[in-house]
Structures are given as C-alpha cells and as structure tokens.
Legacy VTK file of the C-alpha trace (Angstrom):
# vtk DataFile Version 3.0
C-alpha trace
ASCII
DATASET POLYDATA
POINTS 335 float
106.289 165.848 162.572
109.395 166.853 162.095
110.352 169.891 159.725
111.996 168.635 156.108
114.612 170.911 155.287
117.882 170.075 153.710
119.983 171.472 156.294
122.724 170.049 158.772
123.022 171.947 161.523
120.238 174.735 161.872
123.165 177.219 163.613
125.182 176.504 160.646
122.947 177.228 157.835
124.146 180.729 156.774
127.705 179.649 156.801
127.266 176.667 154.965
125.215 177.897 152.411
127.562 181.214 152.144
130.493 178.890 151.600
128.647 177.426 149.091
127.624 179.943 147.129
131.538 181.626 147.138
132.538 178.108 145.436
130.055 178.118 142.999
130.815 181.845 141.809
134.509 181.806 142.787
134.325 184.078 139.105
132.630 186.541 140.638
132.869 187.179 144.360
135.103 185.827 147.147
133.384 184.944 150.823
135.370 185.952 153.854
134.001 183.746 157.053
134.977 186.166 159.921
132.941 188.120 160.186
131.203 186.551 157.453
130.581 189.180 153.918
130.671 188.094 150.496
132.362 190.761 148.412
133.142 191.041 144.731
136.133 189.108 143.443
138.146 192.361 142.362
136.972 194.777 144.826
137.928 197.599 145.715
137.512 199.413 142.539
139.683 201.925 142.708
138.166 205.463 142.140
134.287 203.575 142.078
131.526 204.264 145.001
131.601 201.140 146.693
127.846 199.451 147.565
126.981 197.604 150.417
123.907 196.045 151.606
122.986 193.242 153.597
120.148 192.055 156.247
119.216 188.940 157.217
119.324 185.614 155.715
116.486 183.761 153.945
115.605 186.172 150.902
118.183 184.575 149.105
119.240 185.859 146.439
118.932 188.797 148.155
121.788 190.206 149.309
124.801 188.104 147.794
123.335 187.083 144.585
123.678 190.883 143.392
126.507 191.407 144.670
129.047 191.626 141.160
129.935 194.110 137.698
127.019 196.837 137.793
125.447 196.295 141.171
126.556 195.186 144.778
129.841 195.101 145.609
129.546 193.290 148.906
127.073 191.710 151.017
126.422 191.244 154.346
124.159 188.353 155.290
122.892 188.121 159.023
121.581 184.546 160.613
118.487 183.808 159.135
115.651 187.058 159.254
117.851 188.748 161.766
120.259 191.425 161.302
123.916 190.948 160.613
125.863 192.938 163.574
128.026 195.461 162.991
131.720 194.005 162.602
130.680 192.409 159.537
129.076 195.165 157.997
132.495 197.342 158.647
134.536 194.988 157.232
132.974 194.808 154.192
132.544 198.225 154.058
136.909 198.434 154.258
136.766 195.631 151.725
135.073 197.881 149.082
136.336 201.342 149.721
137.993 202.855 146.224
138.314 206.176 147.647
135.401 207.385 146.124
132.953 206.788 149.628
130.783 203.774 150.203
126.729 203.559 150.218
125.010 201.406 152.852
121.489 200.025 151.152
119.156 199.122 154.400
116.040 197.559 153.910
113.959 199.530 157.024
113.958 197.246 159.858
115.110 198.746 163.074
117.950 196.222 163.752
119.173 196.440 160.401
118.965 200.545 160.533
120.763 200.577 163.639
123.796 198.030 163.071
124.559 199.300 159.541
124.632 202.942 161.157
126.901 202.022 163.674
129.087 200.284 161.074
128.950 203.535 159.047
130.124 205.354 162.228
132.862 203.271 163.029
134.051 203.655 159.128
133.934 207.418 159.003
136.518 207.167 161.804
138.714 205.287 160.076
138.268 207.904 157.396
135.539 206.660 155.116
132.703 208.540 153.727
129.823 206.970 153.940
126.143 207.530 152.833
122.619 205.456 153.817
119.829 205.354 151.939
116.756 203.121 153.597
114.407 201.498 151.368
110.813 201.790 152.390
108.711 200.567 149.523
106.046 198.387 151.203
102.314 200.258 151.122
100.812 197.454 153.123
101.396 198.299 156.681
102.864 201.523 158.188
104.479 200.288 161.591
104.957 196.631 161.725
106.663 193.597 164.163
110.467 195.003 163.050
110.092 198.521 161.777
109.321 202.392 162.330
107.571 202.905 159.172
106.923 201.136 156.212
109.388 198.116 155.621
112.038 197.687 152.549
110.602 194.977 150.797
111.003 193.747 146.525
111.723 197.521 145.543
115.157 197.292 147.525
116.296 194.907 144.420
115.680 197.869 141.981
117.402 200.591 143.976
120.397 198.092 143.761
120.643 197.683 140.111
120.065 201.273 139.382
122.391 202.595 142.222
125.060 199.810 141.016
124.850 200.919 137.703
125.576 204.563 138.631
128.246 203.776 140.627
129.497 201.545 137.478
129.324 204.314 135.058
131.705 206.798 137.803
129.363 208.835 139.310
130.225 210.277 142.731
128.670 208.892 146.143
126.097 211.829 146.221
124.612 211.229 142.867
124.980 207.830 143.541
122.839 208.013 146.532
120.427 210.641 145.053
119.656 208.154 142.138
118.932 205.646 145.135
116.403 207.583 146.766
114.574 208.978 143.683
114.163 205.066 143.052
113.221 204.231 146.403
110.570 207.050 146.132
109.240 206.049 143.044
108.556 202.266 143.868
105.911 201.165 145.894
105.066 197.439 146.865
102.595 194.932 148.356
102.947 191.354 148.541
100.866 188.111 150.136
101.398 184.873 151.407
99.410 181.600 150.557
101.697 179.715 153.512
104.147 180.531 155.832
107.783 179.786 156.185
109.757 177.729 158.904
113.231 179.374 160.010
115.608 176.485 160.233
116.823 177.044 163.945
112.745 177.816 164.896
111.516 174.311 163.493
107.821 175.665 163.286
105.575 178.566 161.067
106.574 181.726 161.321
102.622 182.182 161.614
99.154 179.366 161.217
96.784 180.037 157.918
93.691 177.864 157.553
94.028 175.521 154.588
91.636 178.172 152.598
93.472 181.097 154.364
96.142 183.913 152.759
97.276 186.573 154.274
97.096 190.304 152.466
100.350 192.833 152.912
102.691 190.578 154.509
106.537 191.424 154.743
109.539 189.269 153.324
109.826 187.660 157.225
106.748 186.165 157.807
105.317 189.711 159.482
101.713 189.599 159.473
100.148 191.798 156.912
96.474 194.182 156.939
94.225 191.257 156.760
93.582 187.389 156.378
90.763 186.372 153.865
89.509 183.279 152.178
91.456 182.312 148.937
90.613 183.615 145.890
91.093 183.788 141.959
94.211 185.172 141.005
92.626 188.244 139.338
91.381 189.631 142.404
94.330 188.844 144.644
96.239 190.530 141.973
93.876 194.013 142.091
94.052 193.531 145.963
97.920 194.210 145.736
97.959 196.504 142.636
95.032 199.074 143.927
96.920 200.154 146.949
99.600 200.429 144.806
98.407 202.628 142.541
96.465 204.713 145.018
99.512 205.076 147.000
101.810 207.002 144.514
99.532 209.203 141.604
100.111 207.789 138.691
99.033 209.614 135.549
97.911 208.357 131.524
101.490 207.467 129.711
103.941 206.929 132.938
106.533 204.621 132.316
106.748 201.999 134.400
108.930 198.595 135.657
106.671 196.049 136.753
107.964 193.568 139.168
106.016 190.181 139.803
108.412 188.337 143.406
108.013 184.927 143.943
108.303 184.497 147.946
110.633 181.481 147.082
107.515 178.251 146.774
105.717 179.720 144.477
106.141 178.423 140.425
107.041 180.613 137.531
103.554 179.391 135.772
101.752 181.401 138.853
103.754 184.212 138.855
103.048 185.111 135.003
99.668 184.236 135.457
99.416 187.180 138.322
101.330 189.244 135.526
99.289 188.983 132.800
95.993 190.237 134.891
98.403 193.274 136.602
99.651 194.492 132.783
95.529 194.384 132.333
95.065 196.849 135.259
98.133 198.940 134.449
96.735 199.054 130.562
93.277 199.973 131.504
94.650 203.244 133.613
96.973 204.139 130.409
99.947 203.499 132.692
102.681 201.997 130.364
104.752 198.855 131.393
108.081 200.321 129.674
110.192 197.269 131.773
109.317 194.071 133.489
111.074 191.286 135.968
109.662 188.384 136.561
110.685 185.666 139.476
111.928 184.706 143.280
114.206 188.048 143.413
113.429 188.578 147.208
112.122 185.707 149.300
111.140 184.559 152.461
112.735 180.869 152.653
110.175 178.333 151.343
106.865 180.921 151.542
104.473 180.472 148.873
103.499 183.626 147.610
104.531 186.416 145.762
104.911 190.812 146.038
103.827 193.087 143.345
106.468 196.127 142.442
106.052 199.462 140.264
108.429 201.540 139.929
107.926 205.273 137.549
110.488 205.696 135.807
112.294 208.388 134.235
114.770 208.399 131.352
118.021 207.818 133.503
116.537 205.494 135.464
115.393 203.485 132.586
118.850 204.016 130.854
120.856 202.198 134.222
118.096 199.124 134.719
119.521 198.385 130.772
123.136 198.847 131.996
125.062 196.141 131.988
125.273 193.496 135.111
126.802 190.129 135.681
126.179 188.726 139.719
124.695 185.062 140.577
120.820 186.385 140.578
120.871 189.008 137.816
122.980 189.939 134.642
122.428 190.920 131.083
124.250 193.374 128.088
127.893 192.296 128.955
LINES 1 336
335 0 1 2 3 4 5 6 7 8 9 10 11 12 13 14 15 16 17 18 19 20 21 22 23 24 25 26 27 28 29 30 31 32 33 34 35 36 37 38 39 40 41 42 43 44 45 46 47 48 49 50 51 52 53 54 55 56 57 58 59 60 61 62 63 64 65 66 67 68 69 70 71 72 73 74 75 76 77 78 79 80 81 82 83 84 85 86 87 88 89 90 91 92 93 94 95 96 97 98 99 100 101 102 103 104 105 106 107 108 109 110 111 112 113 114 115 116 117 118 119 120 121 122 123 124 125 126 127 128 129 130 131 132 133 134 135 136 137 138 139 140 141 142 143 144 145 146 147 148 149 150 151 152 153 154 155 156 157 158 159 160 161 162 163 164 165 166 167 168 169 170 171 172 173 174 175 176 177 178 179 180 181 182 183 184 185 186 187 188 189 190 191 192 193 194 195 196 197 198 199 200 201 202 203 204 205 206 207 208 209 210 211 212 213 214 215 216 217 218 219 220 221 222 223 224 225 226 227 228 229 230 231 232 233 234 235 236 237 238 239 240 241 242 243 244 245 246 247 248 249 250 251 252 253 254 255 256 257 258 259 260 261 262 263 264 265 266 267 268 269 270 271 272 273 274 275 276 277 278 279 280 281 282 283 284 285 286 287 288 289 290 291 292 293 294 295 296 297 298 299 300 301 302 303 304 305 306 307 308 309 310 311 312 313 314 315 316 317 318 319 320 321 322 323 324 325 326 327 328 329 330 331 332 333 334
C-alpha cells in the first residue's frame, strides 16, 4: 500500500515545508534557501549572544518554531532525521553574530556533534567566538543507533527557552552557556512509542510493533528504546517513564519542578493530559512540587504516536527566564 503523506516530492520536503513556514511567519523570521537556515527577522542583535541550534528534520517545531524574541535566533534544519552539514550551520551562525559570541545547542547525536563543531571551527576563524553545549537528557538508553551517550531528546526545548531568555536579558556567552548546562543537567527524560513513523524519502516504518505492542525509552527518530511490552493503562506506562526519571536524578521533599508531557506528533491533547494528571499524582506523592508545566507536540518524530515525559529542578533563575517573555511560531507568552 502505498504511504499517505501530503508531500510532493519526498527530496523536497524540508525545503518546501521551510519555505512555508518563512511565509507564514514572515513577522518573525526570514528563511534563506542556500544553504537552507531560518533566522530571526531582525537578527543580528547587536551586542546580544546569538543562539543557534538545529538537527534534523521531522521534530517540527523543533528547531525553527523557536527560533524568535527570547529564544532561538536561527535554525538549522537537516533533511529529514539526519544532520544538517556544516555550510548551513556557519552561515547561520554569521547571520546571528552581534559581537557578543554565538552558542551552538546540539541535541547528542554523533553527526549532529560533529558538523556543528566543524561549523564552530570554521567560525572562530573568521573571528567568532563560539560556545557548544550538548543536550543529553534521555535516561532510557546510554549508547544508542546515533549517539555516544545518552541522546538530546524533549529537555533540549527547555535549555532553549531558558538559554534564549538569558541571552535576551544581555548576559554574556559564558553565563549564557553556563545557564544552558545547569538546565541540561537538571532535566532528565524518557519517552515511548505506541507506532512508528515513516520518513518521507524511506516510504516504510522506521521500525514493526505488533498491533498490542509499544515500545519503552525510544528516541525522537524512531531509535529503538530498553524494551517492547504489551499495551497497557496509561497509569502504568506513565510510572514506567516517570520512575527512571526520578531514580535517575535525587530528587528531594519540596523541589521545584517543570513538568513536561511531548506529544511525538499523532498523539491527541486529550491523551497527553490524561498521562499528566497520573505523573502530577506520582510527583505529589514524593512531595516533589510541580512549580511549572508544558503540555503538547514540542519535539516530535513526524507522525509517531506517542509521547516523552520531562522534569526539570529548578532553581529561582531558572524559574524567573522560563516566565520571560517569548514570541516564535511554537512558543510565546508575557510580551
């Protein structure tokens, strides 16, 4: 049977869909086609740390859909679930240098590590200072199809805002990047899928599941996860992804927390508060307090059906830039 997508050409999805999206918030970023980055209408801002990140296509509205006021202010998007090369990545790194130094945010997967490193090299000769810092939030697997180490999954969409807002407020591109880290240290995340995806130019599953099937700690690409087990009620799937959480990073009685429930992009809204309402139970019975919350498809994998669960401890600064203002496609409140 043939796949149903709405596509034209499979090769031509990203740049399609990229054009798209730059006419549809021509208020708020412009889209250069070669290489291909989508960058923030009034960038550079001059004397502001510049953010870039970028990966592959297909998590949508991850990258572009934060970049904006308060958080990105370019994206790179690679063909779909593979890394965008280098050229692009430098470009938009020149597009959003203020003086002030640029930070690369890489989700950890090795092609993604290496071509935004070489991108930083080839910037730092022409005289920009550039920083990296590599999210690494998923618990669920340690070394997986595309990574050293554990992969950059939903948490990579809260080191953006908070990072975006720091660079927002003026600070310089080490505290900016320090603030980055300390959230990618404090956030932790599992996810799991009830199908798989198709990648347009593949025409088939990323992976087979049984009609009764899910599969436990997979990544945002379709990367198998620790285990495939017969469906069950939402209330366990939900302490199968919030244990490992919470065993992962010690969390002790009145923590402050963000709790993030990710749609993988097919799943509804109606599910995805469901799976919230049992993971505030967990999170209330350990005296762990839910201080701020996000709800939806933030960071998907195409048409998956399933969803990731985030927590991130916060502290008082970090708390102060989530309520910072934003405005971007995907994400904006306060201004």
């Amino acid at each position: 049977m043939p796949v149903k997508k709405i596509i034209n050409d499979p090769k031509r999805v990203v740049d399609e869909s990229a054009a798209g999206f730059g006419l549809a918030h021509a208020d708020l970023v412009r889209v250069e086609m070669d290489p291909i980055y989508v960058v923030r209408a009034d960038a550079p801002v001059a004397g502001k740390v510049g953010i870039v990140s970028g990966g592959g296509s297909g998590h949508e509205p991850l990258h572009a859909g934060y970049v904006g006021f308060g958080m990105l202010d370019a994206a790179v998007p690679g063909a779909v679930f593979t890394s965008p090369t280098p050229d692009p990545i430098l470009a938009a790194t020149k597009a959003v240098d203020g003086g002030a130094g640029v930070l690369h945010i890489v989700k950890n997967y090795t092609g993604d590590v290496l071509n935004f490193e070489t991108a930083a090299d080839l910037a730092s000769a022409d005289g920009i200072t550039v920083r990296a810092v590599v999210t690494n939030d998923d618990v669920a697997v340690k070394d997986s199809l595309y990574t050293a180490g554990r992969r950059g999954v939903a948490g990579t969409v809260l080191v953006e805002k908070i990072a975006g807002a720091a660079a927002e407020r003026g600070d310089s591109l080490d505290e900016v990047a320090e603030i980055a880290e300390r959230v990618n240290a404090n956030a932790r995340s599992m996810g799991l899928a009830l199908t798989p995806c198709i990648v347009p130019h593949a025409g088939e599953p990323s992976f087979v599941l049984a009609e009764d099937e899910i599969e436990i700690g997979i990544g945002i690409h379709g990367e198998p996860g620790r285990e495939r087990i017969k469906l069950e009620p939402a209330d366990r799937l939900v302490d199968r992804l919030i244990e490992p959480i919470l065993e992962d990073l010690p969390y002790s009685e009145g923590d402050r927390t963000l709790l993030f429930v990710n749609g993988m992009g097919g799943t509804p809204l109606v599910e995805l508060y469901l799976a919230y309402r049992r993971a505030a139970e967990v999170l209330e019975e350990r005296g762990v307090v839910i201080a701020r919350s996000l709800v939806g498809n933030y960071i998907t994998s195409l048409e998956m059906q399933g969803m990731s669960l985030t927590l991130l401890k916060l502290d008082e600064e970090m708390i102060e830039l989530w309520d910072a203002p934003v405005h971007t496609a995907a994400l904006r409140w306060g201004r």
